[in-house]
C-alpha positions as CSV (number, residue, x, y, z in Angstrom):
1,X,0.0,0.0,0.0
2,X,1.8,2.9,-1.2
3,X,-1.3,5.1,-1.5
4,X,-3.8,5.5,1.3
5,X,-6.7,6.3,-0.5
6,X,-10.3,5.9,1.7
7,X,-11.3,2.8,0.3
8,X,-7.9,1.2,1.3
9,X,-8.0,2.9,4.5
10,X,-11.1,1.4,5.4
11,X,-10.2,-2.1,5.0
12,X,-7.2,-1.7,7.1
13,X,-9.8,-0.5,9.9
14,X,-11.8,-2.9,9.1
15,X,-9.7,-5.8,9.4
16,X,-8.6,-4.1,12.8
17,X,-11.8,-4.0,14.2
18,X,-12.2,-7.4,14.9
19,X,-11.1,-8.6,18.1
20,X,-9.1,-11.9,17.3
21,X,-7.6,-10.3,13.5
22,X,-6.3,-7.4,16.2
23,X,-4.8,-10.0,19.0
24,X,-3.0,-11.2,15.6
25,X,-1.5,-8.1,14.9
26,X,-0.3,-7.6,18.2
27,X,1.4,-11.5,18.6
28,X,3.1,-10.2,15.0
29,X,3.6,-6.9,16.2
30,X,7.1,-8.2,17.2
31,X,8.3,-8.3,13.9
32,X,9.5,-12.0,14.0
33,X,8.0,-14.4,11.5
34,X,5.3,-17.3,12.8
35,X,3.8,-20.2,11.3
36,X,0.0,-20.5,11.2
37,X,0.1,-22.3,13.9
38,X,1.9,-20.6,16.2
39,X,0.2,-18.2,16.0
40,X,-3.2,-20.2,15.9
41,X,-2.0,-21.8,19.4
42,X,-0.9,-18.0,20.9
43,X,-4.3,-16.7,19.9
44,X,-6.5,-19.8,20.9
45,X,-8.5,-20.8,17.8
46,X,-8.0,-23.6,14.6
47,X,-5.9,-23.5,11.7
48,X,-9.1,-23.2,9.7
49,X,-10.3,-19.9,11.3
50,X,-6.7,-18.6,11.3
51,X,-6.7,-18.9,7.7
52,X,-10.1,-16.8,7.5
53,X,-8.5,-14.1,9.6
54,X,-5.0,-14.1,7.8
55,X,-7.1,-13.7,4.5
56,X,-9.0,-10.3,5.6
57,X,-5.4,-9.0,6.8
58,X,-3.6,-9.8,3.9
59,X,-6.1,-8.2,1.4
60,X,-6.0,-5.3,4.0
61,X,-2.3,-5.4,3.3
62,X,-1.3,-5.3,6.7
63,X,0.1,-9.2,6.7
64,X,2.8,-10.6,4.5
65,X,2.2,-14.3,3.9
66,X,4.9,-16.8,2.4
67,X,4.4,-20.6,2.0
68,X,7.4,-23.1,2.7
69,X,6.3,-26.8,2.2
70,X,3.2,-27.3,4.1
71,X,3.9,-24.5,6.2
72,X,2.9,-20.8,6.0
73,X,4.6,-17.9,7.6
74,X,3.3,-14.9,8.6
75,X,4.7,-11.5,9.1
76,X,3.3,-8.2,9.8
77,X,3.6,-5.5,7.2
78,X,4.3,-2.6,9.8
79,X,5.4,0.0,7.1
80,X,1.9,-0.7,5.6
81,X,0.3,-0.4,8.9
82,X,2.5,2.6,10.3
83,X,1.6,4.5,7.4
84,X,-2.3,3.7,7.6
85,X,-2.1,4.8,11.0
86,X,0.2,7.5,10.2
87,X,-2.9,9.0,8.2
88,X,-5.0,9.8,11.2
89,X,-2.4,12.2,12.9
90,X,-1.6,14.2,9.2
91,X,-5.7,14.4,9.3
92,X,-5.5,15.6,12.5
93,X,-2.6,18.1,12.0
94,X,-5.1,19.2,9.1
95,X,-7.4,20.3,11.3
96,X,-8.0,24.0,12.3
């Protein structure tokens, strides 16, 4: 995401405002790399929902995925998510 256009913007909150896609974030939040199911077991739920939460964060572009063998790895995208963030403050330097 190099733009942050409203529509983009939206999914990124969007995919944030669900409690367990947000607890994902913040395991990843370290910046090291995970398999699914580490971080399935860190956040309590099944490979199968994992999967349905990784999806919605990676078309928010806020989660890098990359498949090794049977194994998927997951890592935050934190320039994509600084910079999504980063939009609120220059909206509210904007302000009057």
């Amino acid at each position: 995401m190099s733009q942050f256009d409203l529509p983009q913007r939206a999914k990124v909150f969007k995919a944030l405002s669900d409690p367990t896609r947000l607890q994902i974030v913040e395991f990843l939040a370290d910046g090291v790399e995970r398999t699914g199911k580490d971080i399935a077991d860190a956040v309590g739920i099944t490979l199968a929902l994992l999967c349905h939460h990784t999806s919605s964060l990676e078309e928010a572009g806020i989660l890098n995925k990359r498949k090794q063998g049977q194994s998927c790895y997951h890592l935050l995208n934190r320039p994509s998510l600084e910079a999504c963030l980063g939009s609120l403050k220059a909206f509210d330097q904007a302000r009057p």
